[in-house]
C-alpha positions in Angstrom: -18.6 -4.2 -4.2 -16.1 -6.7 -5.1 -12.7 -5.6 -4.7 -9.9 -5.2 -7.1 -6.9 -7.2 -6.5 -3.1 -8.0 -7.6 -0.4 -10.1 -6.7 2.1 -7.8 -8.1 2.5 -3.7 -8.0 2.2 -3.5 -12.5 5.6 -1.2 -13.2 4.8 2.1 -13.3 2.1 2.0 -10.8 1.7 4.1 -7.4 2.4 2.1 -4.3 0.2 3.4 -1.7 1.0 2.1 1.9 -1.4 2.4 4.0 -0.3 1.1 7.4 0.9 2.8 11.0 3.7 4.8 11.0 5.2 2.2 13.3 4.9 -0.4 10.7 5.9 1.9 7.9 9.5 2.9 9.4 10.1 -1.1 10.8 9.7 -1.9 7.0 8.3 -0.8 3.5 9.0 -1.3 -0.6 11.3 1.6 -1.4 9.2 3.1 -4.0 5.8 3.3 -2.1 4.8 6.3 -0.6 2.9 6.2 3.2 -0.3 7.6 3.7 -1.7 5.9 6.6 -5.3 4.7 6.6 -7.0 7.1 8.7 -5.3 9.4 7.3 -6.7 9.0 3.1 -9.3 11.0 3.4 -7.7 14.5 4.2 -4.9 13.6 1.9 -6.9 11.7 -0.9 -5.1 14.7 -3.1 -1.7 13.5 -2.6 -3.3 10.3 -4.4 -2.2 10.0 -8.1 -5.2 9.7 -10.8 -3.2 9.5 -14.0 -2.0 5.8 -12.7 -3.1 2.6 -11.5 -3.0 2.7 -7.4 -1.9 -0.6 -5.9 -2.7 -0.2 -2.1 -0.5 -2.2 0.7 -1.3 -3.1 4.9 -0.2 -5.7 6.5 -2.1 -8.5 5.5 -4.4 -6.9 3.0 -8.0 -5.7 5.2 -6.8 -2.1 5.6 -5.4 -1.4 2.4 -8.6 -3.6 1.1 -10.7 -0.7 3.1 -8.2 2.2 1.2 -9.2 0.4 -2.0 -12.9 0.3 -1.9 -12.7 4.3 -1.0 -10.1 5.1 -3.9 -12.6 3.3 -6.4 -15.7 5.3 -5.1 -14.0 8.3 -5.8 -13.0 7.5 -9.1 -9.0 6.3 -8.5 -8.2 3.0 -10.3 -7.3 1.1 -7.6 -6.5 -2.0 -6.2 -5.6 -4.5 -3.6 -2.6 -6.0 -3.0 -2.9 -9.8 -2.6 -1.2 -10.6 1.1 0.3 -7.3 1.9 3.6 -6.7 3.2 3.8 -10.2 4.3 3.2 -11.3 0.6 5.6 -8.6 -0.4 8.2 -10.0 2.0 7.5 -13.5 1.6 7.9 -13.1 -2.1 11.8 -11.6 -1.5 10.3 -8.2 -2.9 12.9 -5.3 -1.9 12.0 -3.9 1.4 13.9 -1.0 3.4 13.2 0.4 6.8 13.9 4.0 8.5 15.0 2.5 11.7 18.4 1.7 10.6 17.1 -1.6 11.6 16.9 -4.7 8.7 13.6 -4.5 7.3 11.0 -6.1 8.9 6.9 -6.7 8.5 5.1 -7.0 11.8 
């Protein structure tokens, strides 16, 4: 299965981040919502299906993973190109919950 991807989260899309909590609270786009990876499963509920869902990691393996198991259930997702490095890189806004500047590690 080839997986979806994007370079950009489309406006009005769902922002699933799919990375550690550790990584979540050091920093994270303001509008995505944290579901970590091993966690999708139990909470594939909490997962939009009226929207496109753009999911973020790191560097783009995990949520690739998150991807390929939103599609077989029947989600319209995709990939986001890079991850939070892209995001960052790209001067997207970021914020953390560490009171810390935002970072991606």
């Amino acid at each position: 299965m080839e997986i979806p991807t994007v370079t950009s989260a489309p406006a009005g899309s769902f922002l699933l981040d799919v990375r550690e909590d550790d990584e979540w609270a050091a920093g994270h786009a303001p509008q995505a919502v944290h579901i970590p990876l091993g966690e999708l499963v139990a909470r594939i509920d909490e997962v939009p299906r009226d929207r496109q869902v753009v999911a973020v990691c790191h560097s783009g393996g995990r949520s690739a993973r998150a991807t390929a198991f939103l599609c077989s259930q029947g989600v319209d997702a995709v990939n986001f190109a890079g991850g939070m490095l892209a995001w960052a890189a790209a001067g997207a806004p970021m914020q953390s919950s560490t009171g810390a500047p935002p970072v991606v590690y």
